[in-house]
C-alpha positions as CSV (number, residue, x, y, z in Angstrom):
1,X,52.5,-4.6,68.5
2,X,50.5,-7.3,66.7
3,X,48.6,-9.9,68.6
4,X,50.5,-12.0,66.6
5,X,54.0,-11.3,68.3
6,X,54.4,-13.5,71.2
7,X,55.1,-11.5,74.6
8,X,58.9,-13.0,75.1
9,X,59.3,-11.4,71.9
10,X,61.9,-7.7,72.2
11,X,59.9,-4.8,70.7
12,X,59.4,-4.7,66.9
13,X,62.6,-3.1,65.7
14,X,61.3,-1.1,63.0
15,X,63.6,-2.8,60.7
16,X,65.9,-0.2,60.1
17,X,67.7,-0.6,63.9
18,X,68.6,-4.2,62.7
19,X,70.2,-3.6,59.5
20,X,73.2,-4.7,57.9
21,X,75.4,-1.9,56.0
22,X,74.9,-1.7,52.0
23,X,71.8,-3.4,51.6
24,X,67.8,-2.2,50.5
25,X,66.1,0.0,53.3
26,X,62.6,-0.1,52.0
27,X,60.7,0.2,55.6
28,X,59.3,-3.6,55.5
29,X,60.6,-6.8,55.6
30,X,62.4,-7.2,52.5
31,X,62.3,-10.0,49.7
32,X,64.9,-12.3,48.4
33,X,63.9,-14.2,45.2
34,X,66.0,-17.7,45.2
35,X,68.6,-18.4,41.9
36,X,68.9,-22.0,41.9
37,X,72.0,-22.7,39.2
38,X,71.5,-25.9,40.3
39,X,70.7,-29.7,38.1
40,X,68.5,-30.8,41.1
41,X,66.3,-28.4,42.9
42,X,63.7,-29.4,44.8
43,X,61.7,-26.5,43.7
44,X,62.2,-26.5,40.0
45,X,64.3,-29.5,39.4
46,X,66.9,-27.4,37.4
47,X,65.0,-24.7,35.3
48,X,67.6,-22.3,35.8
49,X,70.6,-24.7,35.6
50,X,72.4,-22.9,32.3
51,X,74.0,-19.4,33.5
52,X,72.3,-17.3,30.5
53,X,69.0,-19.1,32.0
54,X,70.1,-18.7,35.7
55,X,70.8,-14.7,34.9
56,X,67.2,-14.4,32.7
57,X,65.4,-16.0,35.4
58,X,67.3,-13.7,38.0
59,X,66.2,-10.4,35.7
60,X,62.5,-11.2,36.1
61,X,62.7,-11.6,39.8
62,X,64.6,-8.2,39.9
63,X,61.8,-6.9,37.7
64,X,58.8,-8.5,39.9
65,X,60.5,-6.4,42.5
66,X,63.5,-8.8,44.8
67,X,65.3,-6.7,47.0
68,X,68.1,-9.3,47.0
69,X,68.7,-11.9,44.4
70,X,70.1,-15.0,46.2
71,X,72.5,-16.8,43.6
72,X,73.5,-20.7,44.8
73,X,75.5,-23.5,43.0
74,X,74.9,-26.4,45.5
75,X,71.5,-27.8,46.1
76,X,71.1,-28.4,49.4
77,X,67.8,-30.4,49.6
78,X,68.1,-33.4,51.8
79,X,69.9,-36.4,50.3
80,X,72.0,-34.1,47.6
81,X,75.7,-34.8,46.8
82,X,78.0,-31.6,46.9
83,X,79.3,-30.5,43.7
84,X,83.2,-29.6,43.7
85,X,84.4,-26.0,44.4
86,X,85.5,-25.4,40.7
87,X,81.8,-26.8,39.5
88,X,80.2,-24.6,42.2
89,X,82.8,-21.5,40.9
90,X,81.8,-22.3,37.3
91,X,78.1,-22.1,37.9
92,X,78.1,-19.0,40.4
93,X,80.6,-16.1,39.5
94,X,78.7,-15.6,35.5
95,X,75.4,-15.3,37.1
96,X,76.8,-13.2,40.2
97,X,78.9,-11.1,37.5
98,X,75.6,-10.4,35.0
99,X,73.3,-9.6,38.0
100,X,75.0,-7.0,39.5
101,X,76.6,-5.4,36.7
102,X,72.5,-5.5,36.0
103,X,72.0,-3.4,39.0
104,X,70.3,-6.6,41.7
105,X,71.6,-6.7,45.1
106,X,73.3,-10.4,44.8
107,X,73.4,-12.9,47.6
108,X,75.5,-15.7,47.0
109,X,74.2,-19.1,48.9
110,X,77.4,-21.0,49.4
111,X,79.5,-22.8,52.2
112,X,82.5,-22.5,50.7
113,X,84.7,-19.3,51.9
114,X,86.8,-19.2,48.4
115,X,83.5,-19.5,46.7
116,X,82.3,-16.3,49.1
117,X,85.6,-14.1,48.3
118,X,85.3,-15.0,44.4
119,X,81.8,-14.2,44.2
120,X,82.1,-10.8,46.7
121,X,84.9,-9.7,44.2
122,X,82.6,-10.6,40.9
123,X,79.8,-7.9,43.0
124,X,78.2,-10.2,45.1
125,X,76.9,-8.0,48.7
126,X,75.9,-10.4,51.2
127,X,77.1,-14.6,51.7
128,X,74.3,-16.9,52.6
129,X,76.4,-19.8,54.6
130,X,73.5,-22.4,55.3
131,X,76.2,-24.3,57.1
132,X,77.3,-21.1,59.6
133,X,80.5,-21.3,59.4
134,X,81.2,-25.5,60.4
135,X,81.2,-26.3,56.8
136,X,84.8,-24.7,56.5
137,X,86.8,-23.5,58.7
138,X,88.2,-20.3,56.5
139,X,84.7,-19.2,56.2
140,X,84.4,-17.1,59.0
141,X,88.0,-15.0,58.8
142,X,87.0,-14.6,55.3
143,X,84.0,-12.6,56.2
144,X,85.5,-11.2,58.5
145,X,88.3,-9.7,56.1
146,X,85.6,-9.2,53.5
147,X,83.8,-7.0,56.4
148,X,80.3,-7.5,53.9
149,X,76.6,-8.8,55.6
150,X,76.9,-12.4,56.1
151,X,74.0,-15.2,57.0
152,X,74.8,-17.3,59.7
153,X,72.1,-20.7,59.9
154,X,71.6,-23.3,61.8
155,X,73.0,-26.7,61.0
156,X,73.7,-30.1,61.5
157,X,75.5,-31.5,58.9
158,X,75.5,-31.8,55.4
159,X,72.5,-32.8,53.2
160,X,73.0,-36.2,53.0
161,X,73.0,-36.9,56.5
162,X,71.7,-34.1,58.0
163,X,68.1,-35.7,58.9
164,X,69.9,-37.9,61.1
165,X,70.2,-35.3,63.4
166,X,66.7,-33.9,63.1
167,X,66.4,-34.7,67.0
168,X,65.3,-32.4,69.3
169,X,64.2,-31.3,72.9
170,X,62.9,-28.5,72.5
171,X,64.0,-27.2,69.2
172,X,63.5,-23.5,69.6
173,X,65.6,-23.3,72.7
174,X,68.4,-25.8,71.3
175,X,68.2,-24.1,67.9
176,X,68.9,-21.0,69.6
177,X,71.8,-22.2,72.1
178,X,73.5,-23.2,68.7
179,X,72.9,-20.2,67.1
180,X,74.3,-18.1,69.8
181,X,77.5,-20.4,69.7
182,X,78.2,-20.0,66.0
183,X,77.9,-15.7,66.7
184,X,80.3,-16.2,69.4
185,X,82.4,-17.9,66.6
186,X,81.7,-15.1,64.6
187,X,82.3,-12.3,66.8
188,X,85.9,-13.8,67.7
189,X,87.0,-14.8,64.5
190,X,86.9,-11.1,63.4
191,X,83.0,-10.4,62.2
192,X,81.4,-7.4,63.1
193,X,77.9,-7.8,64.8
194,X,76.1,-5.5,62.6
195,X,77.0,-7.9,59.7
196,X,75.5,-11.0,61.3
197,X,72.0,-11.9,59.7
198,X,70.7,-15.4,61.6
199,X,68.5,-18.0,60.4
200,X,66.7,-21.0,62.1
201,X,67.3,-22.9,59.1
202,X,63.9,-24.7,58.4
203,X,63.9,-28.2,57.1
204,X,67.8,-28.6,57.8
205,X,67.9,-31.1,59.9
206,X,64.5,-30.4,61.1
207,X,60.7,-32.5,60.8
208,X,58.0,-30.4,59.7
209,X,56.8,-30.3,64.1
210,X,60.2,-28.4,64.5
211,X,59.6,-25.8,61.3
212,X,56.5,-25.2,62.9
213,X,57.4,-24.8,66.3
214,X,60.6,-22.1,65.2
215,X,57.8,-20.2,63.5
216,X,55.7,-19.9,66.0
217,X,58.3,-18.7,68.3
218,X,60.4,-16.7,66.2
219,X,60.8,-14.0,69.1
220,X,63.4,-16.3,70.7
221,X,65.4,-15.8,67.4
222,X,65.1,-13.1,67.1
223,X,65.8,-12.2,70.5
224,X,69.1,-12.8,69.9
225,X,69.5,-9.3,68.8
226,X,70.5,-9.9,64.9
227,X,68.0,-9.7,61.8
228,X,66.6,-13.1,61.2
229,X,66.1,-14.2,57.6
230,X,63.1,-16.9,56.9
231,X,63.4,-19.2,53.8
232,X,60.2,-21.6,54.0
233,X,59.5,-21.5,51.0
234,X,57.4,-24.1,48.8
235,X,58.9,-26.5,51.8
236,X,58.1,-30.2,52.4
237,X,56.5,-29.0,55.8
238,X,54.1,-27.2,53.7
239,X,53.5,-30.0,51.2
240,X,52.7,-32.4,54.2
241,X,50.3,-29.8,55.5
242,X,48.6,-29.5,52.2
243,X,48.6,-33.3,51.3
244,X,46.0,-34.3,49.5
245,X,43.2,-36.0,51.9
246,X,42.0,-38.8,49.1
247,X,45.8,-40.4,48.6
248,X,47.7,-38.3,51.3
249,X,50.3,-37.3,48.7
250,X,52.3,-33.9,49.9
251,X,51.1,-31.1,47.5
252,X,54.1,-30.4,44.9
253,X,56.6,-27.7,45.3
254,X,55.6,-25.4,42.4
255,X,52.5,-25.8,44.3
256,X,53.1,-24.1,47.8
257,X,53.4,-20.6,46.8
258,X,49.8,-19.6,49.1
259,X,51.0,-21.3,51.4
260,X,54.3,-19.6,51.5
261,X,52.8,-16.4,51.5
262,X,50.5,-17.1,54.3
263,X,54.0,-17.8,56.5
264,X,55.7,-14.8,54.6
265,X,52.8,-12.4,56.1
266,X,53.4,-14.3,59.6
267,X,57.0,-13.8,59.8
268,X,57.0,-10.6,59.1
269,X,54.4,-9.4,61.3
270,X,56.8,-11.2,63.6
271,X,59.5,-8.8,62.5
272,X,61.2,-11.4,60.5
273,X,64.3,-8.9,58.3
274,X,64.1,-10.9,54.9
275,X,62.0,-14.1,53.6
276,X,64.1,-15.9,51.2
277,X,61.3,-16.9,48.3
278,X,60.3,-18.4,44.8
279,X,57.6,-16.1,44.0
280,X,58.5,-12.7,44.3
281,X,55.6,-10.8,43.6
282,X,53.0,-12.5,46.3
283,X,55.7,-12.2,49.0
284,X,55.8,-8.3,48.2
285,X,52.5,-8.1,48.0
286,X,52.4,-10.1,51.7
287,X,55.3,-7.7,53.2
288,X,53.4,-4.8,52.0
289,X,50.0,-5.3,53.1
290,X,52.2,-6.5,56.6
291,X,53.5,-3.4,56.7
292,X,50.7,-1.2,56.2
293,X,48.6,-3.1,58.8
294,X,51.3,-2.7,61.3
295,X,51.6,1.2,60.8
296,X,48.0,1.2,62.2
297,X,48.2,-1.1,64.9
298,X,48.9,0.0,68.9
299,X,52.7,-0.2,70.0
């Protein structure tokens, strides 16, 4: 084990223990490159907004070597209005349908269980429910029917308010006692536990101190006995971090991508399962050389 895992932390699982059914096995943390079919990303303000330019743009992350390629409809940056379901369906199921008939391993980022049936029947393989579960209440019988890997997150509340809530203790241990209430949730409304993927859900309803503090301690996540799935990238917290000293100005998004590899390589030699990322190619690079250093390092 890594110097870098804290002692609290359960022994590295080797990946492959905590793994839900039907998804990559490559023997490191694996790599999701983000889909945004979305007007009003944060990250690339809507680049991939058209479906033949949402399913191009999905290609080249598939090519640059994604594991999973997470398709979403809604932005869900703070302050964003929802789109309706049949919006959200008409941006999704083309790009979903291309992709996997393409041959990617599709994750669909939704909160919407109709939009999570519809997009597992176009060949979707895993839902990505930033809301986990509270958003609507069908969600969770629908994965459990659908029996297919499911990402449970932590959350307060939808984006327009959510930063209201952004009030903590002590943010690991709260994060966590929510957590393990929405797998309870899980568990009884049908799920099985080797579906459930969890994540701390950085910047949702959470100031950069708290993002910071859930990486740091990502063994108490993870100690929760599921795979735990990372999305930090090109974050505000990382802007702040990287303002510029001369006007204090947070670096821009399509700026953050060293910085979001530095915390890829952290969570994973923290045994983080997937990081959810914009660049593809540095974040393998990142689980690779995690991977490699690892092998060689004392148990």
């Amino acid at each position: 084990m890594t110097a870098m895992v804290q002692a609290s932390a359960p022994p590295h699982p080797g990946i492959a223990e905590l793994h839900p059914q039907g998804l990559p096995r490559p023997g490191r943390t694996l790599v999701m490159g983000v889909v945004n079919v979305t007007p009003d990303s944060f990250s690339d303000g809507g680049l991939s907004f058209a479906p033949e330019a949402a399913v191009a743009h999905g290609l080249a992350l598939l090519e640059q070597g994604a594991d999973i390629v997470d398709v979403g409809g809604e932005s869900t940056r703070p302050g964003a209005a929802r789109p309706t379901l049949e919006e959200e369906l008409r941006r999704v199921l083309p790009v979903v349908r291309e992709l996997a008939a393409a041959g990617a391993v599709v994750s669909v980022d939704t909160m919407r269980a109709e939009v999570a049936a519809r997009a597992l029947d176009a060949g979707a393989r895993l839902i990505n429910d930033v809301s986990g579960g509270l958003a609507d209440p069908a969600m969770l019988p629908t994965m459990a029917r659908a029996d297919a890997p499911y990402v449970l997150m932590h959350w307060r509340g939808h984006a327009t308010g959510m930063q209201a809530n952004a009030v903590y203790g002590d943010v690991v241990t709260e994060v966590v006692d929510e957590l393990r209430l929405r797998i309870e949730a899980a568990l009884q409304a049908g799920i099985r536990p080797g579906c459930l993927i969890l994540d701390p859900g950085l910047g949702f309803a959470k100031e950069a101190e708290h993002n910071w503090q859930l990486l740091g301690r990502l063994g108490e996540i993870r100690a929760l006995g599921h795979p735990v799935l990372v999305g930090a990238s090109r974050k505000s917290f990382l802007g702040r971090l990287l303002a510029d000293p001369a006007t204090g100005q947070p670096r821009p998004a399509q700026q953050r991508d060293a910085a979001t590899t530095a915390v890829s390589a952290l969570a994973a030699a923290q045994g983080a399962w997937c990081l959810r990322v914009h660049d593809v190619t540095s974040t393998l690079d990142a689980v690779r050389v995690t991977a490699r250093w690892r092998a060689e390092t004392p148990a």
